[in-house]
MIVOMAR-801800 format. One record per residue (C-alpha): y, x, z; chain; residue number from 1; residue in three letters. Coordinates in steps of 0.25 Angstrom, whole numbers, plus 5000, padded with zeros to 4 digits. Example, Ala and Ser with C-alpha at 12.3 -4.5 7.8 and 13.67 -1.06 7.14 Angstrom:
REM residues 2
py,px,pz,cadena,num,residuo
4982,5049,5031,A,1,ALA
4996,5055,5029,A,2,SER
REM end
This chain:
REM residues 502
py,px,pz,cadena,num,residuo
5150,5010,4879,A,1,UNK
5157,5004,4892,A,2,UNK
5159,5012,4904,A,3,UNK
5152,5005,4912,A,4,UNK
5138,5005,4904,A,5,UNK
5141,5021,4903,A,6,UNK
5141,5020,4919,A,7,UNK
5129,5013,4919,A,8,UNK
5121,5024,4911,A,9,UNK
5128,5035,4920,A,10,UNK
5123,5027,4932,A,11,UNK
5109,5024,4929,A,12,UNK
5106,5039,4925,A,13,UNK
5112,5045,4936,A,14,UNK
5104,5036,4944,A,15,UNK
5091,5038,4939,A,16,UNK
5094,5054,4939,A,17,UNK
5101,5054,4952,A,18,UNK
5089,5044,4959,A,19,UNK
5079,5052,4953,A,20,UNK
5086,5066,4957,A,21,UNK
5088,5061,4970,A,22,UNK
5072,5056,4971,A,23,UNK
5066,5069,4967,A,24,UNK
5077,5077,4977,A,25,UNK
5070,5068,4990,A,26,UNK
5057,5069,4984,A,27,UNK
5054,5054,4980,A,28,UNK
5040,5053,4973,A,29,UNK
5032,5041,4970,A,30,UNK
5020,5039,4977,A,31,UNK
5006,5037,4970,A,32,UNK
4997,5029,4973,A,33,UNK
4980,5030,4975,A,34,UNK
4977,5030,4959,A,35,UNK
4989,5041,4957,A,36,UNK
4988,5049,4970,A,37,UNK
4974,5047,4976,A,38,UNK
4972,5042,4990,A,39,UNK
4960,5032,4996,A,40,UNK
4954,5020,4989,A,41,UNK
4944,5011,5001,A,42,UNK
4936,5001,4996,A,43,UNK
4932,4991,5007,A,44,UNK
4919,4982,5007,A,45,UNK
4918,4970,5018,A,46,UNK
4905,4974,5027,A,47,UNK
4895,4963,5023,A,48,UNK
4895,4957,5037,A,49,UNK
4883,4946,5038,A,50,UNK
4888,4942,5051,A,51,UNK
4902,4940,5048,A,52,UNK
4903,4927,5052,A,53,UNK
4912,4922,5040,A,54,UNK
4912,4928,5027,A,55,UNK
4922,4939,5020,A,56,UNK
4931,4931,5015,A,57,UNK
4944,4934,5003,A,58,UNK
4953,4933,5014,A,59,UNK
4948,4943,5025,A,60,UNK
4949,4953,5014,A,61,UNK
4963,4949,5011,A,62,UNK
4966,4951,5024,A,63,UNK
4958,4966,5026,A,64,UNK
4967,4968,5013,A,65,UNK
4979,4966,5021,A,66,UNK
4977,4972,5033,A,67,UNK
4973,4984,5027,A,68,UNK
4985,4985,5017,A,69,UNK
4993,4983,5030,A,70,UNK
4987,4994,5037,A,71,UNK
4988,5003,5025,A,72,UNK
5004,4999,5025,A,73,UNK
5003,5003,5039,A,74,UNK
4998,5017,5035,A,75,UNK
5009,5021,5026,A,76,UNK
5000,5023,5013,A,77,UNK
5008,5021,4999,A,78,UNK
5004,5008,4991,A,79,UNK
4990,5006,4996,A,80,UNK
4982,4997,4988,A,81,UNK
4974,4987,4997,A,82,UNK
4967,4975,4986,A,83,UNK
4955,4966,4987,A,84,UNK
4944,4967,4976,A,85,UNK
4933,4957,4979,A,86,UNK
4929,4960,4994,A,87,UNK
4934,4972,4992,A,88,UNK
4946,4981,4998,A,89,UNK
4951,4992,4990,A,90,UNK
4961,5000,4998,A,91,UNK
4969,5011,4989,A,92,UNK
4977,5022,4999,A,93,UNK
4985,5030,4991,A,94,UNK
4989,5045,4996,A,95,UNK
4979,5043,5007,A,96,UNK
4970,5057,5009,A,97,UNK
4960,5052,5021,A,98,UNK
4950,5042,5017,A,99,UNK
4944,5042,5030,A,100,UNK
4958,5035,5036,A,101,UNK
4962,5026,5024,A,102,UNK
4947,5019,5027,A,103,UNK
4950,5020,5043,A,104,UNK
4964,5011,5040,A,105,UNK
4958,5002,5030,A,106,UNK
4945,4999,5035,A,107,UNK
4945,4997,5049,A,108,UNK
4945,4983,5053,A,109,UNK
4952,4987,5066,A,110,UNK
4946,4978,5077,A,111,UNK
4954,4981,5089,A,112,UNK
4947,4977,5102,A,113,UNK
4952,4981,5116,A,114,UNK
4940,4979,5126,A,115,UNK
4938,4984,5142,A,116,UNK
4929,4996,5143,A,117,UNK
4917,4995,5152,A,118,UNK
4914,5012,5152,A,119,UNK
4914,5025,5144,A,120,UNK
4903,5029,5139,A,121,UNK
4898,5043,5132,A,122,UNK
4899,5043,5116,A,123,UNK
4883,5040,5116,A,124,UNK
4875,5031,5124,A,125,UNK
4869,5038,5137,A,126,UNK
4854,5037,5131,A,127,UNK
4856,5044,5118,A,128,UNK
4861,5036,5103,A,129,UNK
4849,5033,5101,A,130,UNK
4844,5024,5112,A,131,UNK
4832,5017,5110,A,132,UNK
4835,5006,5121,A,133,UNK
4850,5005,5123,A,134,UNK
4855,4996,5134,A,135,UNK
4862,4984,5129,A,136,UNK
4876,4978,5133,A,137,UNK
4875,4965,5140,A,138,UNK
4883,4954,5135,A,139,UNK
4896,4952,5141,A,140,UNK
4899,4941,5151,A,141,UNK
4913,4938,5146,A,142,UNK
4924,4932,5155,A,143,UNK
4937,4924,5149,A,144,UNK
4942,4934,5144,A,145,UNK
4933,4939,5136,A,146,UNK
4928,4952,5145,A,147,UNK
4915,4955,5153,A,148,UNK
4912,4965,5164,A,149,UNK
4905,4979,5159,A,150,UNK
4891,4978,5158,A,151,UNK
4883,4982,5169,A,152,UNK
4868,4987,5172,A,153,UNK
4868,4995,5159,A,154,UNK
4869,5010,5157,A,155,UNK
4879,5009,5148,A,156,UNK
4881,5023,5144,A,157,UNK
4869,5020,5135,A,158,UNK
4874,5009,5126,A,159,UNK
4875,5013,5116,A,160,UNK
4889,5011,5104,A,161,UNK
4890,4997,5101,A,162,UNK
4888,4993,5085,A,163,UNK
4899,4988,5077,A,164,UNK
4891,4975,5075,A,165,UNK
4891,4974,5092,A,166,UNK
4905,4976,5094,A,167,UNK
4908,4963,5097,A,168,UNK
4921,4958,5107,A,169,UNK
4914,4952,5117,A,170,UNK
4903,4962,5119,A,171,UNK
4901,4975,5127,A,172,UNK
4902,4987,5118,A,173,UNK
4900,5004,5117,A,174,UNK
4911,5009,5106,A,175,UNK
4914,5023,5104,A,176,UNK
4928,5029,5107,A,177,UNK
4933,5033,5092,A,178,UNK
4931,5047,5096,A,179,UNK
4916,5046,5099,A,180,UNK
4921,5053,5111,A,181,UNK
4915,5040,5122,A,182,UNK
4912,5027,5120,A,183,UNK
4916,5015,5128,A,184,UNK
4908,5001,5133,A,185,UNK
4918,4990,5131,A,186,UNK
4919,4977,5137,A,187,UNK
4920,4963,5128,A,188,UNK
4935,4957,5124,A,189,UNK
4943,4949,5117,A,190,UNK
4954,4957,5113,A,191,UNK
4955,4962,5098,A,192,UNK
4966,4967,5090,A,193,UNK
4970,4952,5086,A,194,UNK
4977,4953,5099,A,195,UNK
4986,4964,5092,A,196,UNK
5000,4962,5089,A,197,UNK
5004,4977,5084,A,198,UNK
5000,4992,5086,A,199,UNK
5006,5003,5082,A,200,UNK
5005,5019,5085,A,201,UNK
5015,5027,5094,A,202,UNK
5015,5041,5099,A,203,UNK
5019,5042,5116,A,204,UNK
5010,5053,5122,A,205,UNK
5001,5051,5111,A,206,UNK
4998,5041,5099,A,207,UNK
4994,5029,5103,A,208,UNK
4993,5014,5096,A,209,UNK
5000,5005,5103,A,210,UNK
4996,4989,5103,A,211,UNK
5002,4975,5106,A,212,UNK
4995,4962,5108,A,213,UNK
4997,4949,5105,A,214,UNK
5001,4941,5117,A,215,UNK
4993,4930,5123,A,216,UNK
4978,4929,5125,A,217,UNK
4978,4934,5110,A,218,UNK
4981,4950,5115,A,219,UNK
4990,4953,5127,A,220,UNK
4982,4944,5135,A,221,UNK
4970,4949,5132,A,222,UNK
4972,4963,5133,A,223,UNK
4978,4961,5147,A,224,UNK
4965,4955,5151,A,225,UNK
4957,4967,5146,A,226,UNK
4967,4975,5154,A,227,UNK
4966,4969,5166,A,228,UNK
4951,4969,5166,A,229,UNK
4955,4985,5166,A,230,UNK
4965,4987,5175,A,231,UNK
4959,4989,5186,A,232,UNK
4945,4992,5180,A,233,UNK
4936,4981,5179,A,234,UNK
4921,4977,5178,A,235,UNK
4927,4971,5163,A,236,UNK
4935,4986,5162,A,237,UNK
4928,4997,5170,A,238,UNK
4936,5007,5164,A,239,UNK
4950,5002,5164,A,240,UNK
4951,5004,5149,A,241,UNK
4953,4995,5137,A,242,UNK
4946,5000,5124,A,243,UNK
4952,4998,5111,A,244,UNK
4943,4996,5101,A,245,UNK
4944,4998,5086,A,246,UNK
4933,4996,5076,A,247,UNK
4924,4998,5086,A,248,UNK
4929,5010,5093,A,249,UNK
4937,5013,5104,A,250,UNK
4951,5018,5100,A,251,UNK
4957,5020,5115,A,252,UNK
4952,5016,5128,A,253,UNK
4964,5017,5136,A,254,UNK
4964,5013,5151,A,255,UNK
4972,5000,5156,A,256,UNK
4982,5003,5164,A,257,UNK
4988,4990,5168,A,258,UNK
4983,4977,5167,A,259,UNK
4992,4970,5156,A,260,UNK
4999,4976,5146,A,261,UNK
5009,4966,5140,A,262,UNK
5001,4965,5125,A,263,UNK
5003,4981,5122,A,264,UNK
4994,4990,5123,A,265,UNK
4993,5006,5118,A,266,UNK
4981,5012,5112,A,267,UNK
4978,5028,5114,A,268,UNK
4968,5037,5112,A,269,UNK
4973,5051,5106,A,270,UNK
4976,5044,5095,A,271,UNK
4983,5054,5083,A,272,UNK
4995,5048,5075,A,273,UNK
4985,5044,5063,A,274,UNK
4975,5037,5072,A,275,UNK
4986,5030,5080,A,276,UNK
4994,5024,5068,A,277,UNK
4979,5020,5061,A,278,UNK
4973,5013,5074,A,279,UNK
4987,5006,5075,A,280,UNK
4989,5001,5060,A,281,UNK
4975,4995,5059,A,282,UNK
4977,4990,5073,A,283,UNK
4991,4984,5068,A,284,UNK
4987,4976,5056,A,285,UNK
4974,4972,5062,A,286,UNK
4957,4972,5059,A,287,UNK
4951,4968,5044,A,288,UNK
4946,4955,5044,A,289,UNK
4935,4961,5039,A,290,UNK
4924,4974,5042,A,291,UNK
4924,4983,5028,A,292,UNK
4913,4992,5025,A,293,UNK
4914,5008,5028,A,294,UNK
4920,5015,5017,A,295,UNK
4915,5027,5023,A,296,UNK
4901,5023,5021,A,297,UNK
4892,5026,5010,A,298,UNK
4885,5015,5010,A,299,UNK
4898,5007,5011,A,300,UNK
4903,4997,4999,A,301,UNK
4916,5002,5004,A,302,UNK
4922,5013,4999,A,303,UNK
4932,5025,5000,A,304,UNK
4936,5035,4990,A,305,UNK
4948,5044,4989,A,306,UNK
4957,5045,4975,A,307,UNK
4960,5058,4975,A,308,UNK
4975,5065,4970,A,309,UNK
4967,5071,4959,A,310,UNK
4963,5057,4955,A,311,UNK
4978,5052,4955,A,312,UNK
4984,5062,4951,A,313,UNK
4975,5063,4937,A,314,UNK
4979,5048,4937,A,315,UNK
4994,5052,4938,A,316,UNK
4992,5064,4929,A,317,UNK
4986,5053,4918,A,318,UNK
4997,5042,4921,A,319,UNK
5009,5053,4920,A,320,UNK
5003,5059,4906,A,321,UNK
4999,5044,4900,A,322,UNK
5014,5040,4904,A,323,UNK
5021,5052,4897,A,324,UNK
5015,5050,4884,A,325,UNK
5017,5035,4885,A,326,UNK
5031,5037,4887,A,327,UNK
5030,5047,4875,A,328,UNK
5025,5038,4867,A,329,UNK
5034,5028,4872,A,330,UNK
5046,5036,4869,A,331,UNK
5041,5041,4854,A,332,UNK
5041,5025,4851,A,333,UNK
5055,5021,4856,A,334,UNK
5061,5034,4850,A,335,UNK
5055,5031,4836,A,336,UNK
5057,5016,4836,A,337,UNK
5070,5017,4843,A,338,UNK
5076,5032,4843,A,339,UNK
5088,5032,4851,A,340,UNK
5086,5019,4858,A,341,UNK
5072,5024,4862,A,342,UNK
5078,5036,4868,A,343,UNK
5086,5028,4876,A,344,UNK
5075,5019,4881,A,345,UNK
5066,5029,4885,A,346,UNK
5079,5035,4895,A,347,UNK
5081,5021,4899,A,348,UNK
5066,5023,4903,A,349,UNK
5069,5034,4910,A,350,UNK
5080,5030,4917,A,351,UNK
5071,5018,4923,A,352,UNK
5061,5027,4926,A,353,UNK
5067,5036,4934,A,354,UNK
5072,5026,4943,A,355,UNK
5058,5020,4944,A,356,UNK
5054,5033,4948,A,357,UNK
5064,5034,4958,A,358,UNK
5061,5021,4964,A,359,UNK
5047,5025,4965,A,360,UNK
5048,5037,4971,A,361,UNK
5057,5031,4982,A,362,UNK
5048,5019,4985,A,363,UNK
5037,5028,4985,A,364,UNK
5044,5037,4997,A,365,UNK
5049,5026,5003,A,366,UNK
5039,5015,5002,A,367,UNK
5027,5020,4998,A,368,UNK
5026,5015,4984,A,369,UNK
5015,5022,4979,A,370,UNK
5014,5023,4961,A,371,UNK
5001,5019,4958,A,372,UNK
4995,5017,4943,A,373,UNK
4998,5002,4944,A,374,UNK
5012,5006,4947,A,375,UNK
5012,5017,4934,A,376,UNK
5007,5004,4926,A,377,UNK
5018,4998,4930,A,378,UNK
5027,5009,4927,A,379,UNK
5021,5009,4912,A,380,UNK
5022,4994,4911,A,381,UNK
5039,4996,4916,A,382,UNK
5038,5006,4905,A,383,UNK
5034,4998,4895,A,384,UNK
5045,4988,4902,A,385,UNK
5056,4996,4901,A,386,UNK
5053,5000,4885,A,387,UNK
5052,4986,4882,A,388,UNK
5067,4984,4887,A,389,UNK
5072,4994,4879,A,390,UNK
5063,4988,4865,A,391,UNK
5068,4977,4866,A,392,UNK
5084,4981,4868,A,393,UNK
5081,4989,4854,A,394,UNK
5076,4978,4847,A,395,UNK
5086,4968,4852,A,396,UNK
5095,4979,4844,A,397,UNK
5086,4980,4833,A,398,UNK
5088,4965,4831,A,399,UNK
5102,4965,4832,A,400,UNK
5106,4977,4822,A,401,UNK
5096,4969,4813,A,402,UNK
5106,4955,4814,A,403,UNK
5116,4965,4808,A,404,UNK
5123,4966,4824,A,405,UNK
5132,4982,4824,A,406,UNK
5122,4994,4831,A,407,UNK
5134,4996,4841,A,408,UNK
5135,4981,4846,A,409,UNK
5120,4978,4844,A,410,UNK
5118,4990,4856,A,411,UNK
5125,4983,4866,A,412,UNK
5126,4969,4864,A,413,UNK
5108,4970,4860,A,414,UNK
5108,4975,4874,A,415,UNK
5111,4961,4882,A,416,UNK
5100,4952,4876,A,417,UNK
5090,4965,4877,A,418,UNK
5092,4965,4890,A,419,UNK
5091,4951,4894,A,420,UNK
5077,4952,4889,A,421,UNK
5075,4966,4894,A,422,UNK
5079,4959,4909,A,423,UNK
5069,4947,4907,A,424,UNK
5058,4954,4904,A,425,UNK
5060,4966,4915,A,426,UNK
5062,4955,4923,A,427,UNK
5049,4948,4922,A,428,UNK
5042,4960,4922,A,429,UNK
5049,4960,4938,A,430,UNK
5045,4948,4940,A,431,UNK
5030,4951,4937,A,432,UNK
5033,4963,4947,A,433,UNK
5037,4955,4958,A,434,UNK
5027,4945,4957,A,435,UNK
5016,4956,4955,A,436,UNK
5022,4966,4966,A,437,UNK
5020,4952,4976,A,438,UNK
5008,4948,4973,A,439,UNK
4999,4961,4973,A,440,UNK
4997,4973,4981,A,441,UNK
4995,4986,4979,A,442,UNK
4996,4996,4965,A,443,UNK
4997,4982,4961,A,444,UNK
5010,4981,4966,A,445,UNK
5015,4994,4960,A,446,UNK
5013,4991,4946,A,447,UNK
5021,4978,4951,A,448,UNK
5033,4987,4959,A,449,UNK
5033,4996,4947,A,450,UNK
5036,4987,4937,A,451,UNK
5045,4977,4943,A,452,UNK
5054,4992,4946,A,453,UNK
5054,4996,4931,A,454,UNK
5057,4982,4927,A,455,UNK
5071,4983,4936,A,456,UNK
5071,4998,4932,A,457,UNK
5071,4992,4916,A,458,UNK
5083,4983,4917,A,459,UNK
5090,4994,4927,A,460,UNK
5088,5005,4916,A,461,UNK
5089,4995,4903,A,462,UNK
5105,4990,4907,A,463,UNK
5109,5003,4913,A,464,UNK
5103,5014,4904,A,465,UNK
5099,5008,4891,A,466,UNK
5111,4997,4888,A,467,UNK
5122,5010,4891,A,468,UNK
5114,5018,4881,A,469,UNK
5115,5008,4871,A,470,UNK
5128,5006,4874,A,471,UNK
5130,5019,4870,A,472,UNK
5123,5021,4859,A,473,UNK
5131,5011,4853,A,474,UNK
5145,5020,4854,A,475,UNK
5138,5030,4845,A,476,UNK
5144,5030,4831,A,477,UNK
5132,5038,4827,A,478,UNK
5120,5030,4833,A,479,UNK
5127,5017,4824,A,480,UNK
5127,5024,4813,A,481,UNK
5112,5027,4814,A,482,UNK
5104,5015,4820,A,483,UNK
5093,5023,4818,A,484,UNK
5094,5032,4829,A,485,UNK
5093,5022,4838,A,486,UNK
5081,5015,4831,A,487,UNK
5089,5004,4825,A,488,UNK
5091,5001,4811,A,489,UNK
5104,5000,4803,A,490,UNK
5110,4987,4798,A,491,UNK
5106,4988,4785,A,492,UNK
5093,4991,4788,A,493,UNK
5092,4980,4798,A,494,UNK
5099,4970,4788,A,495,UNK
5094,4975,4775,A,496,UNK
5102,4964,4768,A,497,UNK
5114,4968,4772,A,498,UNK
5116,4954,4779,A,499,UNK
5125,4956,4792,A,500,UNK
5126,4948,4803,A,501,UNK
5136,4937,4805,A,502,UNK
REM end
């Protein structure tokens, strides 16, 4: 055995024992996914709108699916699994313990408006929640830039809370403060968040979400108009405030203080860190295309249920047992069909699992790489890979000690065309990761990561582990005199005439 193939062995053990040492000592663990941890699963179903005035289409659900795996990304949760079934949206939040937010970040359309306010008003109209006449909101006279003087001659503090279906741009409107604590009559505008360029969250004396605009008519222009119509107070802005508007409820009515603002802008509103971050992400990566039904309700087709641990955990429980009596299995085979050689395979195996593990366990820390069943299935099949590499080195030297070639020269010079096979067929399973990983989303992509990792793992641990072993094995006197031990046959019982090779 050469020195340096004995260098190789050292390394890769010591590097497999040392990186795996080393990741247990920081506390590296692999993450788990929805199906093996537990966490949220929202099923969202478009609202049936008979008034939209252009039909669902394929590509407003392709977008929602972005904008929500976006705003998932934004939120820091493990492998999420966002995927279009029909005209459907399955979301999958792994690890994720309140449903009630999961829904909130998915689902919201996020409409951001920014509208002059008229007056304050008491969280129920004057005359009772149950007025029998209500007083109507006039029409608005709007002037070029889309805003209209408050209404007049009314007794406003009996309108009553404007409907989701009446919350139109260029309408008066009541909406509630997302407290309930008030509620506010808005003036019309023509600003939404499609004037948005970013927002973000920051702490100064308090949290707050902090907002840029587009320049131009588009954003910064706009809101300057709005802003000056408040500062000084107006008949279009008799309080001096601008609402912010999300959804239909009033996030933040700060007063103006100037009359431009340069396109940025900050919205407060005792917000705590959670709520600051939330209103800023869906803000960020902008409003659904599309309105989606409550999942909250009952009589909803959208839906929301919570994987428990338990769940996962029995799936994981059930994954671990079925693996260790595979790999029983697995090893009582390669042992009786190849004895020592199927010793040395199933270590091989375990040299190129460990630094799977490792490398798992790290991207999982790191990146957020969440195991999933997907990505077990595709540890199985990298499984089966790896084995397969190791079949067909012992057969290449089954065929070789049958042409009458000596046991000792057969072990190492076998080993060159085994593993030019060994390489093209390892990579091409890479190949099929690669294009897989790219093309699809979610655990999807994990049964892809997983085995494009144990394809590279196979080759690492074939050249490195396996080809010094058998190097090895050839410098013992004892295993050439008994072939059997290492699952091959003698000469003579491979060349039962006695012919030898040429």
């Amino acid at each position: 055995m050469s020195r340096r193939s004995l260098v190789s062995l050292a390394l890769i053990v010591a590097a497999a024992a040392g990186l795996l040492a080393a990741s247990l000592a920081v506390g590296n663990r692999p993450l788990l996914g929805l199906d093996l941890k537990g966490g949220v699963e929202v099923v969202l179903v478009p609202v049936d709108d008979p008034d939209r005035p252009v039909a669902i289409t394929e590509g407003d659900l392709d977008v929602a699916v972005n904008i929500i795996r976006d705003r998932i990304d934004g939120l820091g949760v493990a492998e999420p699994d966002v995927t279009r079934q029909g005209n459907r949206v399955v979301v999958q939040l792994p690890g994720i313990s309140d449903q009630q937010r999961a829904i909130d970040i998915v689902g919201q359309t996020a409409e951001l408006r920014f509208r002059p306010v008229c007056t304050l008003l008491d969280p129920v109209p004057a005359s009772g929640e149950e007025a029998e006449s209500p007083p109507e909101l006039p029409v608005p006279a709007l002037d070029d830039r889309g805003l209209a003087p408050c209404p007049t001659g009314i007794d406003v503090s009996a309108l009553p809370t404007t409907s989701s279906s009446d919350d139109l741009l260029d309408r008066f409107v009541v909406l509630p403060h997302k407290d309930g604590s008030r509620r506010y009559l808005l003036g019309p505008s023509s600003l939404t968040g499609a004037g948005l360029s970013g927002a973000d969250s920051r702490f100064t004396n308090e949290y707050v979400v902090e907002f840029n605009l587009k320049g131009g008519d588009e954003g910064a222009d706009k809101f300057d108009e709005i802003a000056a119509a408040c500062n000084p107070p107006s008949d279009f802005c008799r309080t001096a405030q601008i609402a912010i508007v999300v959804d239909g409820t009033v996030e933040s009515a700060p007063v103006v203080n100037e009359a431009r603002f340069g396109g940025s802008g900050i919205i407060s509103g005792n917000f705590s860190e959670e709520e600051a971050e939330d209103l800023a992400l869906v803000l960020r990566y902008g409003a659904l295309p599309i309105e989606f039904q409550d999942p909250t309700d009952p009589q909803s087709d959208s839906t929301s249920r919570a994987v428990s641990a338990t769940i996962g955990g029995d799936s994981l429980r059930a994954g671990i047992i079925a693996g260790i009596v595979g790999l029983a299995l697995v090893f009582l085979y390669m042992v009786g069909m190849y004895r020592l050689l199927g010793v040395v395979a199933m270590l091989s195996l375990g040299v190129s699992a460990t630094l799977l593990w490792v490398i798992v366990a790290w991207l999982g820390e790191t990146q957020d790489l969440a195991l999933t069943l997907a990505g077990v299935t595709g540890l199985i099949v990298a499984i089966g890979v790896s084995l397969d590499s190791n079949v067909v080195y012992f057969e290449h030297l089954k065929e070789d000690v049958a042409t009458g070639r000596m046991l000792r020269s057969s072990l190492e010079q076998s080993f060159s065309a085994a593993f030019q096979t060994i390489f093209r067929a390892n990579f091409a399973s890479l190949i099929a990761a690669v294009i897989l990983y790219w093309l699809s989303a979610g655990s999807v992509r994990g049964f892809a990561l997983m085995l494009g990792l144990a394809s590279v793992l196979d080759l690492v641990a074939t050249y490195f582990f396996l080809r010094p072993c058998a190097q090895l094995m050839a410098r013992s006197p004892s295993l050439m005199a008994h072939p059997h031990r290492l699952g091959l046959p003698t000469r003579e019982e491979a060349m039962p005439g006695g012919v030898e090779a040429s």
